[in-house]
Backbone as XML, in Angstrom:
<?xml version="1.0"?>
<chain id="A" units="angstrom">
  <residue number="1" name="UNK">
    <atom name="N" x="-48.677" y="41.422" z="136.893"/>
    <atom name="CA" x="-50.030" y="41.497" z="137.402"/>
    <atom name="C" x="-50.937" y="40.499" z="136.686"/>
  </residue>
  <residue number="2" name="UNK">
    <atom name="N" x="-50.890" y="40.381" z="135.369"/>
    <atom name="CA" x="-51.244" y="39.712" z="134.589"/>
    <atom name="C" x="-51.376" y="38.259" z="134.673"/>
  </residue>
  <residue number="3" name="UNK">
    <atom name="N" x="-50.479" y="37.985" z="135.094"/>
    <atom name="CA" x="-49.584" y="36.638" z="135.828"/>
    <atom name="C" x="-50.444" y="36.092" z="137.049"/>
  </residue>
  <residue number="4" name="UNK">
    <atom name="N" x="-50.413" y="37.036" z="137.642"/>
    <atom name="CA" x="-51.041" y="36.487" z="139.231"/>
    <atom name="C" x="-52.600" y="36.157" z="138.729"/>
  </residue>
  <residue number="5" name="UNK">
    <atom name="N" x="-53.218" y="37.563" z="138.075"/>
    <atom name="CA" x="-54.317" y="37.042" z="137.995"/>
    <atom name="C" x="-54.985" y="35.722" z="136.817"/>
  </residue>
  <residue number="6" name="UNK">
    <atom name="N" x="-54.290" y="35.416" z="136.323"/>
    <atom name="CA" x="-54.185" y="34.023" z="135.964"/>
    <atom name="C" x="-53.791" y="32.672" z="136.559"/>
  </residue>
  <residue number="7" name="UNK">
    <atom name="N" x="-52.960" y="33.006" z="137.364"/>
    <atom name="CA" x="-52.742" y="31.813" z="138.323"/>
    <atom name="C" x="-53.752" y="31.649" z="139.908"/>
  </residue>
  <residue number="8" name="UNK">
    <atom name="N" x="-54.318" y="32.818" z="140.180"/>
    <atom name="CA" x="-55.722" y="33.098" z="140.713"/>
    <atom name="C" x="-56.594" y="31.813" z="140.319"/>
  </residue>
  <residue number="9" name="UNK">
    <atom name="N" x="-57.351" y="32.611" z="139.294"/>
    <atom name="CA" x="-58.331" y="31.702" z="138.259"/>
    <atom name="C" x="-58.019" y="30.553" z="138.610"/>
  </residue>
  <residue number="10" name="UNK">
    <atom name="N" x="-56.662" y="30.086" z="137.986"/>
    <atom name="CA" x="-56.489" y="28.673" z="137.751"/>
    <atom name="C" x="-56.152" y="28.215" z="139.452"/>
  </residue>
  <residue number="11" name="UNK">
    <atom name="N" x="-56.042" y="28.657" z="140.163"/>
    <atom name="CA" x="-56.438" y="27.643" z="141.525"/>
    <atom name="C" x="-57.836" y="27.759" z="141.484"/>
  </residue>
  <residue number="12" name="UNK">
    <atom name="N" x="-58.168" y="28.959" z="141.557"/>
    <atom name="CA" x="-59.590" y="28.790" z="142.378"/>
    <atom name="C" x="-60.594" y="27.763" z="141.242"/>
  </residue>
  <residue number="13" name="UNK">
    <atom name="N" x="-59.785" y="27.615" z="140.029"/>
    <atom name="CA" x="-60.549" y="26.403" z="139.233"/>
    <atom name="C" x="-60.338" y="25.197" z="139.768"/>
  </residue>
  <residue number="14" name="UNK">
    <atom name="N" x="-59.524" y="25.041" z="139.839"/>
    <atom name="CA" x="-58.788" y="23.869" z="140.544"/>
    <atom name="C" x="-59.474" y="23.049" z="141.630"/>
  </residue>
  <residue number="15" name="UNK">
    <atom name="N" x="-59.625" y="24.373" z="142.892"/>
    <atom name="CA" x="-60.262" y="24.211" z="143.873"/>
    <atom name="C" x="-62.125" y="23.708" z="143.579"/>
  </residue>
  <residue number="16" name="UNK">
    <atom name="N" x="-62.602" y="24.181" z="143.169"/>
    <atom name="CA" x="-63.689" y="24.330" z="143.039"/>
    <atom name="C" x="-63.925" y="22.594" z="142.225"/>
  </residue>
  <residue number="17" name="UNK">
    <atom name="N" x="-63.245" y="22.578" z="141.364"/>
    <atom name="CA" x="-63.279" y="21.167" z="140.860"/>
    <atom name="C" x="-63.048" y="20.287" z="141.837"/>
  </residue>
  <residue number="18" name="UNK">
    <atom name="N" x="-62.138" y="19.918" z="142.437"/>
    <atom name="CA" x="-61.364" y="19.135" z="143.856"/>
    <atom name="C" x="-62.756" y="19.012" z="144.772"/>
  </residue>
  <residue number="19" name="UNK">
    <atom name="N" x="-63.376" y="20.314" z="144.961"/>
    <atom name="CA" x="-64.440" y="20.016" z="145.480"/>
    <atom name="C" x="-65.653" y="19.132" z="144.833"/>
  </residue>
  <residue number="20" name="UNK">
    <atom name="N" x="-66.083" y="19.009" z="143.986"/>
    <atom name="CA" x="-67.064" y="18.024" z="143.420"/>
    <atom name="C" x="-66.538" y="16.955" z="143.390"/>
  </residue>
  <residue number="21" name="UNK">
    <atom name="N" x="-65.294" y="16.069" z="144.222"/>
    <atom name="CA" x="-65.390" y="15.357" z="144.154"/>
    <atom name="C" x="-66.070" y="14.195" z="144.802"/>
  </residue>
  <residue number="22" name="UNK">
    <atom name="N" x="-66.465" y="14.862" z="145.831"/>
    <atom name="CA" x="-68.023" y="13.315" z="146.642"/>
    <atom name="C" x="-69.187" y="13.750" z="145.897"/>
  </residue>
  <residue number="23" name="UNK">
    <atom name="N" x="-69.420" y="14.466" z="145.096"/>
    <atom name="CA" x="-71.099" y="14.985" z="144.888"/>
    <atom name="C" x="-71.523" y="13.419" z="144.131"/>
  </residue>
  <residue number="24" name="UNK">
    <atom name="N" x="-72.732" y="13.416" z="143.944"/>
    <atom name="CA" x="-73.297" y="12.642" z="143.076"/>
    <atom name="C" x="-73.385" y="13.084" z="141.820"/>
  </residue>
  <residue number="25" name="UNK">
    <atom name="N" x="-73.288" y="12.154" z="141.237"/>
    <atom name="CA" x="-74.027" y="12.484" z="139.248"/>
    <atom name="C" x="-74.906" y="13.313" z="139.104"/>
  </residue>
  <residue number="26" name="UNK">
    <atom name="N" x="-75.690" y="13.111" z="139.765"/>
    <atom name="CA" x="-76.565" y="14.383" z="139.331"/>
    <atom name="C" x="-76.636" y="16.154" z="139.716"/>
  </residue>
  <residue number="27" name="UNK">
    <atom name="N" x="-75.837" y="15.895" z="141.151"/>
    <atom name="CA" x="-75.450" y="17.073" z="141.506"/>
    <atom name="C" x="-74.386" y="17.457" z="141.419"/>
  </residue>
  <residue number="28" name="UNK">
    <atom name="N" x="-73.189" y="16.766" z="140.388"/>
    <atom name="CA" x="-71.964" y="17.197" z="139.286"/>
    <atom name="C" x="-72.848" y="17.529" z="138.236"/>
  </residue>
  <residue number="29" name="UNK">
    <atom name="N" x="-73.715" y="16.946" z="137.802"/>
    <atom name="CA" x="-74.337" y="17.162" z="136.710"/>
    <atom name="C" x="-75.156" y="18.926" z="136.765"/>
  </residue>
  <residue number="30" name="UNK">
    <atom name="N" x="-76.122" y="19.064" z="137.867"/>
    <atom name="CA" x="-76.308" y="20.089" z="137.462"/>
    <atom name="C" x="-75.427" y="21.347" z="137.982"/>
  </residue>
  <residue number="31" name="UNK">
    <atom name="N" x="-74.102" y="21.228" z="138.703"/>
    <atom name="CA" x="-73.253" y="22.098" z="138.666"/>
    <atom name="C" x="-72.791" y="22.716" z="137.649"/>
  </residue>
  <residue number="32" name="UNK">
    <atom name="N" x="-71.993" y="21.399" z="137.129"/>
    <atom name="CA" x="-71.676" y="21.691" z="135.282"/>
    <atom name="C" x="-72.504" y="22.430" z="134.904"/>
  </residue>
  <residue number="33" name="UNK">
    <atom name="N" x="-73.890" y="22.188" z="134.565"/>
    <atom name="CA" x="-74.925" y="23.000" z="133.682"/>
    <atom name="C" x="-74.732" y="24.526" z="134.352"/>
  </residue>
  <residue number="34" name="UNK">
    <atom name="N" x="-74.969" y="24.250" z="135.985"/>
    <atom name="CA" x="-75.025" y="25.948" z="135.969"/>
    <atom name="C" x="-73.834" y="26.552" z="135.726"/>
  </residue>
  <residue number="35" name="UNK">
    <atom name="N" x="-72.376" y="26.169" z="135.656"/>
    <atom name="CA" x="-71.262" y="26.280" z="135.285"/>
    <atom name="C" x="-71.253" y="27.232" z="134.005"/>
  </residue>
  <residue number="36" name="UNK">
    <atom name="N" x="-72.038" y="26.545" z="133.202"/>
    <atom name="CA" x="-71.892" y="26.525" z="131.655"/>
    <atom name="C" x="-73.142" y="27.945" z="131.576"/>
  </residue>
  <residue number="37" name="UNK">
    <atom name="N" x="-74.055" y="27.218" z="131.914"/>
    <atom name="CA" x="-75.241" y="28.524" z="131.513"/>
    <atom name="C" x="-74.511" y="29.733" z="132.447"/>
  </residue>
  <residue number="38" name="UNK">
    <atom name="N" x="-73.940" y="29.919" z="133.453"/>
    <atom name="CA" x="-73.412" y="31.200" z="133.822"/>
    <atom name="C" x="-72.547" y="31.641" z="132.880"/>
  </residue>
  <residue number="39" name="UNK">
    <atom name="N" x="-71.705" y="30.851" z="132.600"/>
    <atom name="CA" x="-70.014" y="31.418" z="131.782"/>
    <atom name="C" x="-71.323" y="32.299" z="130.215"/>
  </residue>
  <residue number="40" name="UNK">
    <atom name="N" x="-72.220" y="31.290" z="129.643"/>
    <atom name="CA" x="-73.055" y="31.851" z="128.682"/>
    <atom name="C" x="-73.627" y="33.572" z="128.812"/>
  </residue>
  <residue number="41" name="UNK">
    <atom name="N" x="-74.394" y="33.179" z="129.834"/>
    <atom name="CA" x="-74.866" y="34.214" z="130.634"/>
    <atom name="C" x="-74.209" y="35.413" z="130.618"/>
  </residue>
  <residue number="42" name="UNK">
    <atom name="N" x="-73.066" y="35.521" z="131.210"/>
    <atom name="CA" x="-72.135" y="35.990" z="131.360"/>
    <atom name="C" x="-71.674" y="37.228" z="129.950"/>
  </residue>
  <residue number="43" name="UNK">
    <atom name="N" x="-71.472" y="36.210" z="128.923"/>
    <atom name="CA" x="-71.216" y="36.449" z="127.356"/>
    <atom name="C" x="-72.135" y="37.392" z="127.080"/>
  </residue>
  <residue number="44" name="UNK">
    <atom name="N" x="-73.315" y="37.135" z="127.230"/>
    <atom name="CA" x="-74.810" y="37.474" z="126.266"/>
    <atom name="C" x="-74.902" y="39.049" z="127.265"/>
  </residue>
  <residue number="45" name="UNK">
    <atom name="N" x="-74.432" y="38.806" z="128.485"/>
    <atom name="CA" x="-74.526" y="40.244" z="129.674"/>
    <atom name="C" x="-73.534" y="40.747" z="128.878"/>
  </residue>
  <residue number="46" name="UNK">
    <atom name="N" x="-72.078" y="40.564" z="128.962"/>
    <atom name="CA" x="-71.053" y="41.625" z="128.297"/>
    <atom name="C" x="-71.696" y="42.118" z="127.373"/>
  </residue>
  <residue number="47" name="UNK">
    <atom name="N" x="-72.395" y="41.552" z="125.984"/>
    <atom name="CA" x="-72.272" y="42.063" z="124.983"/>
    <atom name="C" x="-73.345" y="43.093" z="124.962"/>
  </residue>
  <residue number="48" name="UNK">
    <atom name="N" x="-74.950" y="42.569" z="125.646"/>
    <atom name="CA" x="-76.155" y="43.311" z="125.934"/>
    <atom name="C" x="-76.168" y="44.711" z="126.737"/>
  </residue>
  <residue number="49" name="UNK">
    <atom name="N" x="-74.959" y="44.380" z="127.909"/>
    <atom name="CA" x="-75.086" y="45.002" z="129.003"/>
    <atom name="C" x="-76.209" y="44.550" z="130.013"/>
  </residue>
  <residue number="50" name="UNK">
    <atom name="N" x="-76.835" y="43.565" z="130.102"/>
    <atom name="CA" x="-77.635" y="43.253" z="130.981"/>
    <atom name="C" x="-77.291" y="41.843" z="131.848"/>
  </residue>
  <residue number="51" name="UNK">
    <atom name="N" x="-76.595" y="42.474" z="132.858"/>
    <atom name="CA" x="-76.146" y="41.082" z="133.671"/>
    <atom name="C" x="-77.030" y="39.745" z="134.339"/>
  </residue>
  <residue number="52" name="UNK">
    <atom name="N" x="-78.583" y="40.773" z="134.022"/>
    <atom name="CA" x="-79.472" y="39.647" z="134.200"/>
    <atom name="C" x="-79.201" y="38.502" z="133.757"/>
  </residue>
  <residue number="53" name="UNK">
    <atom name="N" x="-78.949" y="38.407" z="132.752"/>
    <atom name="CA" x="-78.423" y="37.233" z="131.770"/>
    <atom name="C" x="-77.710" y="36.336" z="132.649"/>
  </residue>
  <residue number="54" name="UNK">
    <atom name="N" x="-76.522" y="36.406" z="133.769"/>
    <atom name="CA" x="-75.708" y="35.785" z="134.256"/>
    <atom name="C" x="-76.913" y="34.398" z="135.297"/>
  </residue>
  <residue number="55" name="UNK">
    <atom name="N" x="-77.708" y="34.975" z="135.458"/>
    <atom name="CA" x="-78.469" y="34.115" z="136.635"/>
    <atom name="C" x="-79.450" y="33.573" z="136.041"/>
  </residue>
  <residue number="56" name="UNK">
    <atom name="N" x="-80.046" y="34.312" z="134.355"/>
    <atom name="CA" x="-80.996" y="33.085" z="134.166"/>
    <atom name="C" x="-80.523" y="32.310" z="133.394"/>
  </residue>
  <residue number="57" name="UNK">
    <atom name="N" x="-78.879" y="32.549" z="132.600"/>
    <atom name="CA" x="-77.685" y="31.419" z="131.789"/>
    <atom name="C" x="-77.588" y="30.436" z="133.034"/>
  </residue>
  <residue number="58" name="UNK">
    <atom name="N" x="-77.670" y="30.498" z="134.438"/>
    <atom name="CA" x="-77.134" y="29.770" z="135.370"/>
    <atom name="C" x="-78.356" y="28.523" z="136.353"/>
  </residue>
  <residue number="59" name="UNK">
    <atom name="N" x="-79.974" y="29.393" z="136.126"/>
    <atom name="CA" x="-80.816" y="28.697" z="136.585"/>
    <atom name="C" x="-80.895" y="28.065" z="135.175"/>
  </residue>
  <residue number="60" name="UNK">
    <atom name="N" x="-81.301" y="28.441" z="134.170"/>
    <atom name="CA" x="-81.195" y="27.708" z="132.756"/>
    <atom name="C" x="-80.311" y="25.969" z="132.622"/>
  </residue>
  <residue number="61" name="UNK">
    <atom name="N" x="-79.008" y="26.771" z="133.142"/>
    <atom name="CA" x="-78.284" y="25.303" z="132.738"/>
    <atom name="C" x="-77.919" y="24.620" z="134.037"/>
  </residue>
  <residue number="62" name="UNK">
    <atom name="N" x="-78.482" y="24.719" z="135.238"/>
    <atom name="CA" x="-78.843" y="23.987" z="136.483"/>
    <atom name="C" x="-79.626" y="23.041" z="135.870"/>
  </residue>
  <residue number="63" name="UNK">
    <atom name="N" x="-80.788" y="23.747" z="135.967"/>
    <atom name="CA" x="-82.270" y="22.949" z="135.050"/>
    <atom name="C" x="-82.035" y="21.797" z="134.354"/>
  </residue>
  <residue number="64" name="UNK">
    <atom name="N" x="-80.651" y="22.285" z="133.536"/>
    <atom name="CA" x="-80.775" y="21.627" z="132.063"/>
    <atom name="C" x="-80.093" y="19.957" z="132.649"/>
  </residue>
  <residue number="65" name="UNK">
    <atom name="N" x="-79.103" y="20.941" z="133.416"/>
    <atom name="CA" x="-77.924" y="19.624" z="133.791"/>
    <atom name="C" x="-78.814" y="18.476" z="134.425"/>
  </residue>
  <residue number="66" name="UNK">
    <atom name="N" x="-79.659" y="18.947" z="135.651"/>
    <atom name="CA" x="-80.515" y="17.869" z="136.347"/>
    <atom name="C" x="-81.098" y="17.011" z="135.504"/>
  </residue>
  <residue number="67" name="UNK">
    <atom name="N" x="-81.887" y="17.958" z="134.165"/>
    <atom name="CA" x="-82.979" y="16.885" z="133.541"/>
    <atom name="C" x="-81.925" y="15.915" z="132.441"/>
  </residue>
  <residue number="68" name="UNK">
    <atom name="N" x="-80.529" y="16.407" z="132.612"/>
    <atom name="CA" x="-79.832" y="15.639" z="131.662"/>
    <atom name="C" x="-79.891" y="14.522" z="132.209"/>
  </residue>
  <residue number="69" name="UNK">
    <atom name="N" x="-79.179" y="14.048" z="133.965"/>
    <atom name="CA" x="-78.886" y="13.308" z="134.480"/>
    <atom name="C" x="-79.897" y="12.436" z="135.226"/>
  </residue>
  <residue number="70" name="UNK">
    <atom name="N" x="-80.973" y="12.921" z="134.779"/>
    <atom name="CA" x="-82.309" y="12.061" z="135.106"/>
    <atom name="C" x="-82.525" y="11.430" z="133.861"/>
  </residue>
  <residue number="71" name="UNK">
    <atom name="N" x="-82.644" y="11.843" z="132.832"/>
    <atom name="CA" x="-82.748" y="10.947" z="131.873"/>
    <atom name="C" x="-81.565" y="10.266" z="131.018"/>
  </residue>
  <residue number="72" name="UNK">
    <atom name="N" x="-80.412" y="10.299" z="131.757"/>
    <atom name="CA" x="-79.299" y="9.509" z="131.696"/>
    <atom name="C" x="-79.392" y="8.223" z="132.269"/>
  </residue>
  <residue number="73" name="UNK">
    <atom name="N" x="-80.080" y="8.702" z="133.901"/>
    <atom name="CA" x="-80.452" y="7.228" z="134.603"/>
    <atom name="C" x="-81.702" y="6.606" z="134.304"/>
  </residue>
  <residue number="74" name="UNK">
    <atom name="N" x="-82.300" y="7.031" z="133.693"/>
    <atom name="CA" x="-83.983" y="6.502" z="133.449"/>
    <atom name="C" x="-83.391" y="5.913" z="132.375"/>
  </residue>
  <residue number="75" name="UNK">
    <atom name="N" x="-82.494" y="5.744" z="131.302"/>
    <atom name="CA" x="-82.144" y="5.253" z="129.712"/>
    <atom name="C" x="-81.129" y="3.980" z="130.631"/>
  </residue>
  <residue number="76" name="UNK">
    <atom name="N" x="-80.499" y="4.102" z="131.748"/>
    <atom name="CA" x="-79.727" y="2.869" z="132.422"/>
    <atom name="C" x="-80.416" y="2.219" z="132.452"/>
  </residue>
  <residue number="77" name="UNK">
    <atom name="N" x="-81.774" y="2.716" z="133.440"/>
    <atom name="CA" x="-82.481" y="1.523" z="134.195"/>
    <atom name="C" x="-82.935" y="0.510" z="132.771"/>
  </residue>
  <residue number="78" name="UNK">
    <atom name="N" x="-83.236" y="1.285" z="132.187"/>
    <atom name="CA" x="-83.951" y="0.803" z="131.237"/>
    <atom name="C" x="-83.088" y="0.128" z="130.344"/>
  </residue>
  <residue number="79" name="UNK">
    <atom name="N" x="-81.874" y="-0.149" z="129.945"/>
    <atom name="CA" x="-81.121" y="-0.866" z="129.872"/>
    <atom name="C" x="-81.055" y="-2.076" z="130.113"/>
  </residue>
  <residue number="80" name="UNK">
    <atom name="N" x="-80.897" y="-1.720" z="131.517"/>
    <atom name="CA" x="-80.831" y="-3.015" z="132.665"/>
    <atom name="C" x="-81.727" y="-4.057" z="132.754"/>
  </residue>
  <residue number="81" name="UNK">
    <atom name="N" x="-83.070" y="-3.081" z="132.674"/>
    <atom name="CA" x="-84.205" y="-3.810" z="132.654"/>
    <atom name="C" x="-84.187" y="-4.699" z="131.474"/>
  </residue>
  <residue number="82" name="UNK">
    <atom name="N" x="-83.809" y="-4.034" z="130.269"/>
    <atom name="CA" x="-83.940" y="-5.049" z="129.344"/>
    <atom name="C" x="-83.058" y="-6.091" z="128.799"/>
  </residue>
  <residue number="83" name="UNK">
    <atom name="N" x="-81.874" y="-5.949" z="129.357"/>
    <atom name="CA" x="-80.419" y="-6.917" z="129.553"/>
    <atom name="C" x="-81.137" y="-8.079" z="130.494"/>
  </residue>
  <residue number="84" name="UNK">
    <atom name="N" x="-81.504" y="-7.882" z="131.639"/>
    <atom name="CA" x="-81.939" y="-9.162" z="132.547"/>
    <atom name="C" x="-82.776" y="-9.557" z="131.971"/>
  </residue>
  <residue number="85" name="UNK">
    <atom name="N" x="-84.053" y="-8.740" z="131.392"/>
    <atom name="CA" x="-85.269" y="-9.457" z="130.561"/>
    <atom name="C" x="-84.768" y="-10.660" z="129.397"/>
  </residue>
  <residue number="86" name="UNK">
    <atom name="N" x="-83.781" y="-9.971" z="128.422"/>
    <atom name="CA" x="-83.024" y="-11.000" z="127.905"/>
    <atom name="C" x="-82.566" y="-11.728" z="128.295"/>
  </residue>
  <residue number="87" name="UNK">
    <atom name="N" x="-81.490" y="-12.212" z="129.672"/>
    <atom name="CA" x="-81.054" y="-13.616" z="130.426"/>
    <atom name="C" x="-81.878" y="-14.244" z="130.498"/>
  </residue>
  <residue number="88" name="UNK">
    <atom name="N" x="-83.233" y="-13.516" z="131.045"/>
    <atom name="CA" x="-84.424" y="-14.375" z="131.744"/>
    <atom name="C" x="-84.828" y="-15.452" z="130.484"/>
  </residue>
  <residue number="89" name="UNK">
    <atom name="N" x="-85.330" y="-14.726" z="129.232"/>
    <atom name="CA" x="-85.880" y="-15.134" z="128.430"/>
    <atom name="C" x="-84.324" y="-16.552" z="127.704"/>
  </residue>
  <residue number="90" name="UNK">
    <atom name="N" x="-83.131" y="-16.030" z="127.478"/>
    <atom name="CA" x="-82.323" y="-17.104" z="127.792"/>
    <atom name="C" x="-82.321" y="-18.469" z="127.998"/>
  </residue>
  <residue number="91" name="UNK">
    <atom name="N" x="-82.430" y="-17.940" z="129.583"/>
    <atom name="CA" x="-82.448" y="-19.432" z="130.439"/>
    <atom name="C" x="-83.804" y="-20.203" z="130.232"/>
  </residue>
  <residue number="92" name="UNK">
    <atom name="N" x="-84.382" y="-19.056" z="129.774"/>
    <atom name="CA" x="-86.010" y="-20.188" z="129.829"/>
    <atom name="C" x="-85.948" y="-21.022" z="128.502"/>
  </residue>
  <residue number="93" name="UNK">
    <atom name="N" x="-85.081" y="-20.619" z="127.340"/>
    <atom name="CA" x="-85.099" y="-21.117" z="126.870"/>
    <atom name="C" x="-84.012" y="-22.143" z="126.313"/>
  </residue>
  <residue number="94" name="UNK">
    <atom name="N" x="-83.057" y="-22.279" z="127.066"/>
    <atom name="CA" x="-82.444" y="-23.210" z="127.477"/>
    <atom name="C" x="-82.446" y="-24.398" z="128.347"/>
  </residue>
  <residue number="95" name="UNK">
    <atom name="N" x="-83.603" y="-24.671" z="128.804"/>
    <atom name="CA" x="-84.019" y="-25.481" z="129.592"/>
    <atom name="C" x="-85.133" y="-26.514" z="128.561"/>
  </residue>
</chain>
């Protein structure tokens, strides 16, 4: 019994992963988070007894994941921006 319900889990992990695979970065990103803040959630409910915990561990690390992956791409752009600023300045001064 033990058995099955472990090999359960591990498809329906499986599955569920397989599925994120067209999402975007940011909406892998805040999956993960709610992923994580539920499994938390989850913990803090067993031990409290208050399963509330499961949904605000899960809006919590939604939240978290989005604002991760916004300021993942705002630190690119900004990168970028300043990589070309450097060519620019470069060539100008190579001429």
């Amino acid at each position: 019994m033990k058995s099955k319900l472990i090999l359960c889990a591990a498809l329906t992990g499986s599955l569920g992963i397989a599925g994120c695979a067209d999402m975007s970065a940011s909406q892998q990103s805040t999956l993960s988070g709610a992923g994580i803040g539920t499994a938390a959630g989850v913990a803090v409910g067993a031990i409290t007894g208050e399963w509330a915990w499961a949904a605000a561990g899960a809006a919590i690390g939604a939240g978290a994941g989005y604002l991760t992956e916004q300021e993942r791409a705002r630190q690119q752009a900004a990168q970028k921006a300043a990589f070309n600023e450097g060519v620019a300045a470069g060539k100008a001064q190579s001429k």
